[in-house]
PDB file of N, CA, C and O in Angstrom:
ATOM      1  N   UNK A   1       4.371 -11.241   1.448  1.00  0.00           N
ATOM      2  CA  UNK A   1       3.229 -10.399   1.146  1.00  0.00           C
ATOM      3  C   UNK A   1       2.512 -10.995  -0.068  1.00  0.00           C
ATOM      4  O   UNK A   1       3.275 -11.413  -0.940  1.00  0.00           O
ATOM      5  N   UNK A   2       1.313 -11.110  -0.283  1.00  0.00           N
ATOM      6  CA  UNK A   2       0.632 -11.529  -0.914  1.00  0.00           C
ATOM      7  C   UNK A   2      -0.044 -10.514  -1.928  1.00  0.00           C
ATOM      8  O   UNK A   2      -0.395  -9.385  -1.585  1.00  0.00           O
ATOM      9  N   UNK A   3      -0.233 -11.160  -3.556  1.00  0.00           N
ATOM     10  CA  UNK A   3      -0.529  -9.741  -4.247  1.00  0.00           C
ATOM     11  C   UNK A   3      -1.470  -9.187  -3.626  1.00  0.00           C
ATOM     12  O   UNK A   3      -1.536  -8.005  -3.963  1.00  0.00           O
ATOM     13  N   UNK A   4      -2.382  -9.518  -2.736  1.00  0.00           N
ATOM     14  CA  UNK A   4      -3.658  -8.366  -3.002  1.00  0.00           C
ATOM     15  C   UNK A   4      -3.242  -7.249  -1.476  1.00  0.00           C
ATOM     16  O   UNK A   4      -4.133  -6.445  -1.201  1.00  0.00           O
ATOM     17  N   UNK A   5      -2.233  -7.226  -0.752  1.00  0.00           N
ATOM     18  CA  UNK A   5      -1.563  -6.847   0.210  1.00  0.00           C
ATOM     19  C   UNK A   5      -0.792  -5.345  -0.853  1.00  0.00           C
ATOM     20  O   UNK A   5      -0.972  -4.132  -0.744  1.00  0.00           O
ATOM     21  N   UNK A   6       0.086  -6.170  -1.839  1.00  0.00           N
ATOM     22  CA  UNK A   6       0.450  -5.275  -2.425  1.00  0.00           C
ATOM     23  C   UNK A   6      -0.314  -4.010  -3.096  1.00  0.00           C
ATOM     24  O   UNK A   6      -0.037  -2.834  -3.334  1.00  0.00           O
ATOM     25  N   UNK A   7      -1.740  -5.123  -3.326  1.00  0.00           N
ATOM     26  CA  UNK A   7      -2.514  -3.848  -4.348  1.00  0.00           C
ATOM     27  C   UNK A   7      -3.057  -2.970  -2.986  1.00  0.00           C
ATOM     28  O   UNK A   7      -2.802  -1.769  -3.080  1.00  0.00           O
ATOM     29  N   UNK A   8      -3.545  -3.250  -2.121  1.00  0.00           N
ATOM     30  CA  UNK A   8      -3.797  -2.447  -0.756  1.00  0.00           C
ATOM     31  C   UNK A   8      -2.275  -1.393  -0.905  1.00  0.00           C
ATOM     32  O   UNK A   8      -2.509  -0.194  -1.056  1.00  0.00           O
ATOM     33  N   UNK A   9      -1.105  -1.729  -0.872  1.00  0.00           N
ATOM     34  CA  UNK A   9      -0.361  -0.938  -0.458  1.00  0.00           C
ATOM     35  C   UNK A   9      -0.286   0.064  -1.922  1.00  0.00           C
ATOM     36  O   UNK A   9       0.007   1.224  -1.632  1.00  0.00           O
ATOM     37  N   UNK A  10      -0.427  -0.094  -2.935  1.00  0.00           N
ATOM     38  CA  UNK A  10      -0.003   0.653  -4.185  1.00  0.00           C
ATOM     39  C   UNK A  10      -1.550   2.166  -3.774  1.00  0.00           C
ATOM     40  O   UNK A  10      -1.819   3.362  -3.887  1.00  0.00           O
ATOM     41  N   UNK A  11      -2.019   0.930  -3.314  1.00  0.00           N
ATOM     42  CA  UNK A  11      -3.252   2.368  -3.530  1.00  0.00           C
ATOM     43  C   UNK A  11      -3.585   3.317  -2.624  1.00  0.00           C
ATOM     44  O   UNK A  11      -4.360   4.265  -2.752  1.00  0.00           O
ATOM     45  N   UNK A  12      -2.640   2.831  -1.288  1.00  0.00           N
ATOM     46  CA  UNK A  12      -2.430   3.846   0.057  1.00  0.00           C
ATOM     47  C   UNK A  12      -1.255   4.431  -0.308  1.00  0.00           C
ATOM     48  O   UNK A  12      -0.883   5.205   0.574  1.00  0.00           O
ATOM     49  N   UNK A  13      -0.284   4.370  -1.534  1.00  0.00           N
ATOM     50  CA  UNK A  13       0.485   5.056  -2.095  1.00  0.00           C
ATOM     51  C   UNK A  13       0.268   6.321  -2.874  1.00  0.00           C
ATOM     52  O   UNK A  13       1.040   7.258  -3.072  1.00  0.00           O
ATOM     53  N   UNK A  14      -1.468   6.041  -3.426  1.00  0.00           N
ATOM     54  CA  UNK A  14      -2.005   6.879  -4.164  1.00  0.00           C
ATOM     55  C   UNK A  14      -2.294   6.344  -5.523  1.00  0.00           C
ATOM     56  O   UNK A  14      -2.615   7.058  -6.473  1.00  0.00           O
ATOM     57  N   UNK A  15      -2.173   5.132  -5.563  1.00  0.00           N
ATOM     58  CA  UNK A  15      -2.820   4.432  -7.152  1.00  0.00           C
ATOM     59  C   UNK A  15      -4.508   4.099  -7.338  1.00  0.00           C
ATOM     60  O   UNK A  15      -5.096   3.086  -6.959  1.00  0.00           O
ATOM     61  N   UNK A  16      -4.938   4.997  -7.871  1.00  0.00           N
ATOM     62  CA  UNK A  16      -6.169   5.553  -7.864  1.00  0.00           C
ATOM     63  C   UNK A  16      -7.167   3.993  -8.513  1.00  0.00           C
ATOM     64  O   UNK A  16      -8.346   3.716  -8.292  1.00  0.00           O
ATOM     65  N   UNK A  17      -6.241   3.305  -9.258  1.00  0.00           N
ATOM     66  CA  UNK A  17      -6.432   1.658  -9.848  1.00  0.00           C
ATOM     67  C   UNK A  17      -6.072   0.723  -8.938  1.00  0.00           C
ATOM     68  O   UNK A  17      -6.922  -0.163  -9.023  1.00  0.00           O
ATOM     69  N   UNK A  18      -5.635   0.568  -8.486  1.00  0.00           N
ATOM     70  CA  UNK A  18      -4.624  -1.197  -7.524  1.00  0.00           C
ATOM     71  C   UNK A  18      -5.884  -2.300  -7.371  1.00  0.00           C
ATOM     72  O   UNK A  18      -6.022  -3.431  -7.837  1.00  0.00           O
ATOM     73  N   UNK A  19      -6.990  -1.234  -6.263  1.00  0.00           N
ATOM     74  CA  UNK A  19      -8.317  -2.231  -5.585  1.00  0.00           C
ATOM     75  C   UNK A  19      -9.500  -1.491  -6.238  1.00  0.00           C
ATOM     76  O   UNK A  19      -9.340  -0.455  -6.883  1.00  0.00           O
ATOM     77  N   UNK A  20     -10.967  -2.210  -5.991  1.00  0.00           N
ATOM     78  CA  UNK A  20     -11.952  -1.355  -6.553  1.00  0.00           C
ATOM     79  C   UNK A  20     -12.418  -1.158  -5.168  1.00  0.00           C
ATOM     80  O   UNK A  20     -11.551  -0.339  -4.865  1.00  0.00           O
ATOM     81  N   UNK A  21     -12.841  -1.230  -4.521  1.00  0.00           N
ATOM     82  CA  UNK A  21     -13.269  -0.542  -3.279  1.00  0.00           C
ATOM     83  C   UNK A  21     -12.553  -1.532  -1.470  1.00  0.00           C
ATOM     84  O   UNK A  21     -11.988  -2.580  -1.160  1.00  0.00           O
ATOM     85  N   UNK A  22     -12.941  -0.651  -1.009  1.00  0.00           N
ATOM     86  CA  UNK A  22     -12.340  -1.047   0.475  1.00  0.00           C
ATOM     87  C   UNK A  22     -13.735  -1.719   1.223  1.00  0.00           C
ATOM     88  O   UNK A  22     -14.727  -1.188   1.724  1.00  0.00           O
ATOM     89  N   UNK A  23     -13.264  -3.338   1.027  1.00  0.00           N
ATOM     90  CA  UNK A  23     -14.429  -4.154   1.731  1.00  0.00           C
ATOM     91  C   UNK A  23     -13.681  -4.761   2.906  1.00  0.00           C
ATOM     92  O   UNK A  23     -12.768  -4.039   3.306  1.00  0.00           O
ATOM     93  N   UNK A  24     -13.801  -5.639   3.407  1.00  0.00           N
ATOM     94  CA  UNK A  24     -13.391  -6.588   4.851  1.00  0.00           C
ATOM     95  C   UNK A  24     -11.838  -7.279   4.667  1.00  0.00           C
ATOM     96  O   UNK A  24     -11.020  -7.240   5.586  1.00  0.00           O
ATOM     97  N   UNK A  25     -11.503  -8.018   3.132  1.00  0.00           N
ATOM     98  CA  UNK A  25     -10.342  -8.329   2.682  1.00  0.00           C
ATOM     99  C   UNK A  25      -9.311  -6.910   2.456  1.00  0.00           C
ATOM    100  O   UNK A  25      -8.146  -7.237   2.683  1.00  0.00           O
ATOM    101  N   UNK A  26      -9.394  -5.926   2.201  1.00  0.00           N
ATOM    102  CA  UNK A  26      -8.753  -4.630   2.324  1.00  0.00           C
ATOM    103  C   UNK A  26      -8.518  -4.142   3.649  1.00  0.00           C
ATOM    104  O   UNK A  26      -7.391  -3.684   3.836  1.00  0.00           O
ATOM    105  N   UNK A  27      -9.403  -4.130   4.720  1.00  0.00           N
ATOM    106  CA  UNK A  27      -9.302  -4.152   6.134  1.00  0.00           C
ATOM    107  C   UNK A  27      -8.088  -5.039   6.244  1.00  0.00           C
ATOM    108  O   UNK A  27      -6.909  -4.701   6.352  1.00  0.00           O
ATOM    109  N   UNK A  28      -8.595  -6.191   6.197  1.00  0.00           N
ATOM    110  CA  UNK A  28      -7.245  -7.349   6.624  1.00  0.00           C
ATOM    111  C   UNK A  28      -6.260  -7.092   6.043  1.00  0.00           C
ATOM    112  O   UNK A  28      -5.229  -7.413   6.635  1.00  0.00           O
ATOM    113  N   UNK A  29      -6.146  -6.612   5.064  1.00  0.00           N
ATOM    114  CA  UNK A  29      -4.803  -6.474   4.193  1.00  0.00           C
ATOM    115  C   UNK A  29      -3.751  -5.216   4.754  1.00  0.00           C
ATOM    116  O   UNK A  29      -2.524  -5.132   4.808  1.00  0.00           O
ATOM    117  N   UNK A  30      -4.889  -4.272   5.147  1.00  0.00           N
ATOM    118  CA  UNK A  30      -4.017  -2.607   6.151  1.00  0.00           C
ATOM    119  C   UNK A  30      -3.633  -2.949   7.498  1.00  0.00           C
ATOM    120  O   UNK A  30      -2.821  -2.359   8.210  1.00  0.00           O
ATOM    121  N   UNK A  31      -4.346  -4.020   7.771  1.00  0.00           N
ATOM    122  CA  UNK A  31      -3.842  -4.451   9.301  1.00  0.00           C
ATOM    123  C   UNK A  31      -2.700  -5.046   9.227  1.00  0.00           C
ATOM    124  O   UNK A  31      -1.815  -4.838  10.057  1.00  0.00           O
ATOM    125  N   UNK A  32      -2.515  -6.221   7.787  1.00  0.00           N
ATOM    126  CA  UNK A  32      -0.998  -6.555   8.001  1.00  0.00           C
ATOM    127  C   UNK A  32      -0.116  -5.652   7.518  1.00  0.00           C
ATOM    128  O   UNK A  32       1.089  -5.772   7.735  1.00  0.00           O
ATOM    129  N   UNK A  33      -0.727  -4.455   6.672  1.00  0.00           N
ATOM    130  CA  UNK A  33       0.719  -3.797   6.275  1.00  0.00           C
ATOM    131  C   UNK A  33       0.953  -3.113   7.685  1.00  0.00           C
ATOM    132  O   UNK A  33       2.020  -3.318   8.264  1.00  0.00           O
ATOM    133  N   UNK A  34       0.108  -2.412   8.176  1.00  0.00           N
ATOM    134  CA  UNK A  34       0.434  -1.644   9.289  1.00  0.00           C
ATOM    135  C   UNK A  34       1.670  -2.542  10.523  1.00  0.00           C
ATOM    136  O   UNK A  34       2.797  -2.185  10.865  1.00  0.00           O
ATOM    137  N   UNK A  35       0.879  -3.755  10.923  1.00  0.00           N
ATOM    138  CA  UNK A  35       1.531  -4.347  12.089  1.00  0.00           C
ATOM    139  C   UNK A  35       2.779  -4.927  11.376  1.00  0.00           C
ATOM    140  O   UNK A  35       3.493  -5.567  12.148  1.00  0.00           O
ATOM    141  N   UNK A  36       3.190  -4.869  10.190  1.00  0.00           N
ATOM    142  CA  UNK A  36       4.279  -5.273   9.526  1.00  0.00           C
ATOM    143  C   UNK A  36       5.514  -4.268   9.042  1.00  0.00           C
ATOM    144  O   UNK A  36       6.562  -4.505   8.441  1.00  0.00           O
ATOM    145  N   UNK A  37       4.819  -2.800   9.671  1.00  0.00           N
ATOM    146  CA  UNK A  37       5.693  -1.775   9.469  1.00  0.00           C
ATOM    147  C   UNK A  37       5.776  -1.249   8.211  1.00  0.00           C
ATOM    148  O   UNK A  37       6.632  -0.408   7.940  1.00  0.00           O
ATOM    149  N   UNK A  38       4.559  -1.864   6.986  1.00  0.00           N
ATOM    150  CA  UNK A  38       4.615  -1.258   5.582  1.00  0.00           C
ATOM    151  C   UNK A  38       4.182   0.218   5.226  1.00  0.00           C
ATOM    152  O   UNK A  38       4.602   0.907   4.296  1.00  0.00           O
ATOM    153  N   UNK A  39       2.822   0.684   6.613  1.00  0.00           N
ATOM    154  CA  UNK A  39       2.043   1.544   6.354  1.00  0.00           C
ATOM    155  C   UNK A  39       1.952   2.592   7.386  1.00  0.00           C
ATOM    156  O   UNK A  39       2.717   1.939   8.096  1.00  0.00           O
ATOM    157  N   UNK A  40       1.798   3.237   7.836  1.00  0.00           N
ATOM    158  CA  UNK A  40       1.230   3.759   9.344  1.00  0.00           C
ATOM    159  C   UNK A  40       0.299   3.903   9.704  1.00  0.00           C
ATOM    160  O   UNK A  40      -0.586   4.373   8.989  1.00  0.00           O
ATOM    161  N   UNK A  41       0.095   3.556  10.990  1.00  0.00           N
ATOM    162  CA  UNK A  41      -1.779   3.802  11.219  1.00  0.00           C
ATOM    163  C   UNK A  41      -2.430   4.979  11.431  1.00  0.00           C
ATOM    164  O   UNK A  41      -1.928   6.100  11.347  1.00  0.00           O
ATOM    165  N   UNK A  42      -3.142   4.808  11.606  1.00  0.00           N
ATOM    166  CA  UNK A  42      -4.649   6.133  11.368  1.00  0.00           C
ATOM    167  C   UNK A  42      -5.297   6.575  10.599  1.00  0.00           C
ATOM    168  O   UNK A  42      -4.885   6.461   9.444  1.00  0.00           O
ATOM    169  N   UNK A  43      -6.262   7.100  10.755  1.00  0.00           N
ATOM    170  CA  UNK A  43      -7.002   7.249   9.734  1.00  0.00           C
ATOM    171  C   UNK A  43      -6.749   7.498   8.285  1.00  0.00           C
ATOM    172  O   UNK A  43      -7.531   7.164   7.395  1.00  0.00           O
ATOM    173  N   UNK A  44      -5.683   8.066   8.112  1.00  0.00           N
ATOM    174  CA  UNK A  44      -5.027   8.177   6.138  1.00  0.00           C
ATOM    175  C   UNK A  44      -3.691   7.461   6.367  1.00  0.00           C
ATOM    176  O   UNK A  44      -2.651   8.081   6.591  1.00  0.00           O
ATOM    177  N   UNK A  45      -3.777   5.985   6.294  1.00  0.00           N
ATOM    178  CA  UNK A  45      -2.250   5.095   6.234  1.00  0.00           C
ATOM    179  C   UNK A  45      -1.448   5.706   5.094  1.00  0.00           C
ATOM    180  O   UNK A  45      -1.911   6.347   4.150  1.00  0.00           O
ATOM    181  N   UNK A  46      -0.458   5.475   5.277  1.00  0.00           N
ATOM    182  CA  UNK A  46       0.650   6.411   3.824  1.00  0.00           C
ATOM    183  C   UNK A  46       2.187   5.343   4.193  1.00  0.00           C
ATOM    184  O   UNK A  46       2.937   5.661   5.116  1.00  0.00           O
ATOM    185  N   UNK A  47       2.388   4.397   3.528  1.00  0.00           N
ATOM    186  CA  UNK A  47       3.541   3.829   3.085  1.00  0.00           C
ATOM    187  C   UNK A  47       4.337   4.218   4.240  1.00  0.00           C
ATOM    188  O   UNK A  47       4.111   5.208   4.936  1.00  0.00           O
ATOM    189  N   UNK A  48       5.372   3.301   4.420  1.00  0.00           N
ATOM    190  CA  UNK A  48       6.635   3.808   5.545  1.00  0.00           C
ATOM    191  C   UNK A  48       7.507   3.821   4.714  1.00  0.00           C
ATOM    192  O   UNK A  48       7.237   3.860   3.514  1.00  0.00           O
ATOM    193  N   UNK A  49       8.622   3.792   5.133  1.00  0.00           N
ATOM    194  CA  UNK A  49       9.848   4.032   4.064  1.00  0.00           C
ATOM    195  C   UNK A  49       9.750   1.976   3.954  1.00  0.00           C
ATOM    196  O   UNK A  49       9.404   1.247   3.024  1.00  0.00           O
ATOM    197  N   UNK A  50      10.023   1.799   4.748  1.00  0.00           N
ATOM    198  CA  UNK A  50       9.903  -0.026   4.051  1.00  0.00           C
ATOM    199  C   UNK A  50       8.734  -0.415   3.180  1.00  0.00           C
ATOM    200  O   UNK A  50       8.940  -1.299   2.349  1.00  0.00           O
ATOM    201  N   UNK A  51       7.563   0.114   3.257  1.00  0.00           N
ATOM    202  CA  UNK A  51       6.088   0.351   2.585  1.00  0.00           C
ATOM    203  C   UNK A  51       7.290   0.683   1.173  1.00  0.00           C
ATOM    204  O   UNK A  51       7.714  -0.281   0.535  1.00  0.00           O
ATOM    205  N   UNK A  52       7.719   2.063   0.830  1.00  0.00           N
ATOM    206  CA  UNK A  52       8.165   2.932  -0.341  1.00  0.00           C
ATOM    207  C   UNK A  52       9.188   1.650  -1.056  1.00  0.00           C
ATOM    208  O   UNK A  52       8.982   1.194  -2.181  1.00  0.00           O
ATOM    209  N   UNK A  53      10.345   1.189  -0.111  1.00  0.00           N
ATOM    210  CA  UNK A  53      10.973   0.276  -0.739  1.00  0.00           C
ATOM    211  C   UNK A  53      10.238  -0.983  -1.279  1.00  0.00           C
ATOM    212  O   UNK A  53      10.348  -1.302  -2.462  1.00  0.00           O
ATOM    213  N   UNK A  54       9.464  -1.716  -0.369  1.00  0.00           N
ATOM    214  CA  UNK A  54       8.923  -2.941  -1.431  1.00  0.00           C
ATOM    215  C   UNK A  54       8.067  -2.552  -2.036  1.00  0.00           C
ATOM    216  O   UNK A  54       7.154  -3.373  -2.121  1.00  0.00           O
ATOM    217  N   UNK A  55       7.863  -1.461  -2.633  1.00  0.00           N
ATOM    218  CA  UNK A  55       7.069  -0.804  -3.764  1.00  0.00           C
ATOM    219  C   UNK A  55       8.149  -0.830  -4.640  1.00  0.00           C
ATOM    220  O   UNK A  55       8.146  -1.636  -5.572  1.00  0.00           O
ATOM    221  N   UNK A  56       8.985  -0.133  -4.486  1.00  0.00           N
ATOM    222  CA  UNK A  56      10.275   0.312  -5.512  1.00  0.00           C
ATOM    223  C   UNK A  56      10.942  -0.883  -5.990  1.00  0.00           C
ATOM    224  O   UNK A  56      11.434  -0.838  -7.117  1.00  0.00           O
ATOM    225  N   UNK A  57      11.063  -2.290  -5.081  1.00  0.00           N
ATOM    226  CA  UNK A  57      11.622  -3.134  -5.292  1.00  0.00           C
ATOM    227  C   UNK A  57      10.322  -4.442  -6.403  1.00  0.00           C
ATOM    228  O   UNK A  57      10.519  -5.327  -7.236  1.00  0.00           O
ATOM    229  N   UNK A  58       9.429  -4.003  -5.930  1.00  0.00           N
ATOM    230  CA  UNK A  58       8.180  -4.951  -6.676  1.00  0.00           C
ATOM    231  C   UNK A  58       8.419  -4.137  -8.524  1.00  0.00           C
ATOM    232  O   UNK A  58       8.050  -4.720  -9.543  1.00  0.00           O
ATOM    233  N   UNK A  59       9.040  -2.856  -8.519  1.00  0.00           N
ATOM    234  CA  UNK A  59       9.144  -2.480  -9.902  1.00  0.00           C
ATOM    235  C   UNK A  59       8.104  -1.107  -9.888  1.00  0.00           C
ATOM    236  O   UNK A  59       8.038  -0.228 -10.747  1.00  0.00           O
ATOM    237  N   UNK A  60       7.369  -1.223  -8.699  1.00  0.00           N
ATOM    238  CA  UNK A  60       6.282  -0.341  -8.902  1.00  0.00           C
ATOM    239  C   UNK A  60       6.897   1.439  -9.090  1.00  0.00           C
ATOM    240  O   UNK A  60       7.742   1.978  -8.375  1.00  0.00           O
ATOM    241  N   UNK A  61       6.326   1.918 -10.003  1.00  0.00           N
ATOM    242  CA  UNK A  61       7.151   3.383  -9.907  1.00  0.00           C
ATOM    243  C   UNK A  61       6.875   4.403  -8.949  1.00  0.00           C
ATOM    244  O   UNK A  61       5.927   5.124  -9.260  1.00  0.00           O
ATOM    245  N   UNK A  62       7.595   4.730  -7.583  1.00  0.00           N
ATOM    246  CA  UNK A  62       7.416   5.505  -6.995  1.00  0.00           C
ATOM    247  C   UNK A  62       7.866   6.957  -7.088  1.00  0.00           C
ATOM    248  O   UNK A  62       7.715   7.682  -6.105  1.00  0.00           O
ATOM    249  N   UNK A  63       8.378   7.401  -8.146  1.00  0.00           N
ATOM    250  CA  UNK A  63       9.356   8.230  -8.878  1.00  0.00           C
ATOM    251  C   UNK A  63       8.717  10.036  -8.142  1.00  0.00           C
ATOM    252  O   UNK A  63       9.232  11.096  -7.787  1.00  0.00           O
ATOM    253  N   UNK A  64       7.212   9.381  -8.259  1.00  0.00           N
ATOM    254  CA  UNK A  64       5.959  10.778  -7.811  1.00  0.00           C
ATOM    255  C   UNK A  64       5.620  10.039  -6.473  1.00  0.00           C
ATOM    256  O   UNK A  64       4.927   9.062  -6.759  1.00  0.00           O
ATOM    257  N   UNK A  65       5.830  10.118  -5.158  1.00  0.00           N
ATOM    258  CA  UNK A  65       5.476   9.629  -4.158  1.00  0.00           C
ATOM    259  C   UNK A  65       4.210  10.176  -4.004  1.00  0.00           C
ATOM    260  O   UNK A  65       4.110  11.395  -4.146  1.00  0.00           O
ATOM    261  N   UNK A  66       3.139   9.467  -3.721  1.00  0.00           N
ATOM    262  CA  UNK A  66       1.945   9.617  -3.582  1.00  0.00           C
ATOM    263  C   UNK A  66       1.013   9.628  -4.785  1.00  0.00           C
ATOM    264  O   UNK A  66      -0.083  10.179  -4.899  1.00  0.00           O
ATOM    265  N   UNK A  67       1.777   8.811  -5.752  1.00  0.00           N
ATOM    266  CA  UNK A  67       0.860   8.628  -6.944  1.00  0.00           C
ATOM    267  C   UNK A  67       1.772   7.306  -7.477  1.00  0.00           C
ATOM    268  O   UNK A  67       2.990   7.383  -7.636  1.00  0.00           O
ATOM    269  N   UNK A  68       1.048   6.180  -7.708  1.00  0.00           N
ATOM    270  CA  UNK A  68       2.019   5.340  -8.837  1.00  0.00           C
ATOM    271  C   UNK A  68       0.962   4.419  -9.578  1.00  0.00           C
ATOM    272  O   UNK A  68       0.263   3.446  -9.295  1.00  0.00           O
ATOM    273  N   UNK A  69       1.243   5.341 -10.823  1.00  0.00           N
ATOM    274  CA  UNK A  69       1.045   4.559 -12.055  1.00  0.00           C
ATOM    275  C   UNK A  69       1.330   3.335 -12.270  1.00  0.00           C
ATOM    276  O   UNK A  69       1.097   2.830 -13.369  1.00  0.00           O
TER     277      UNK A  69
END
């Protein structure tokens, strides 16, 4: 996974900071978390539990699921 994959995923976690807006590279980035089992699809993607772990494992604090600082 590549950082800007990660910052896509921190902010479908609820990190209100990660990306500044959702352009064409953010598209590409939800398509691989999704088909990679990080995210789920539809219209509001939200972390899978493998999404939650390589969050938890990158250091990122998931402590408040759906918010990380």
């Amino acid at each position: 996974m590549i950082e800007h994959d990660l910052k896509v995923l921190r902010s479908i976690a609820g990190d209100p900071d990660a990306i500044d807006g959702w352009g064409a590279a953010v598209g590409a980035s939800l398509g691989y978390l999704q088909g990679s089992g990080y995210a789920t699809r539809g219209m509001r993607p939200e972390p899978t539990e493998k999404g939650w772990n390589y969050l938890r494992d990158q250091g990122v604090d998931i402590s408040n699921r759906g918010y990380c600082p």
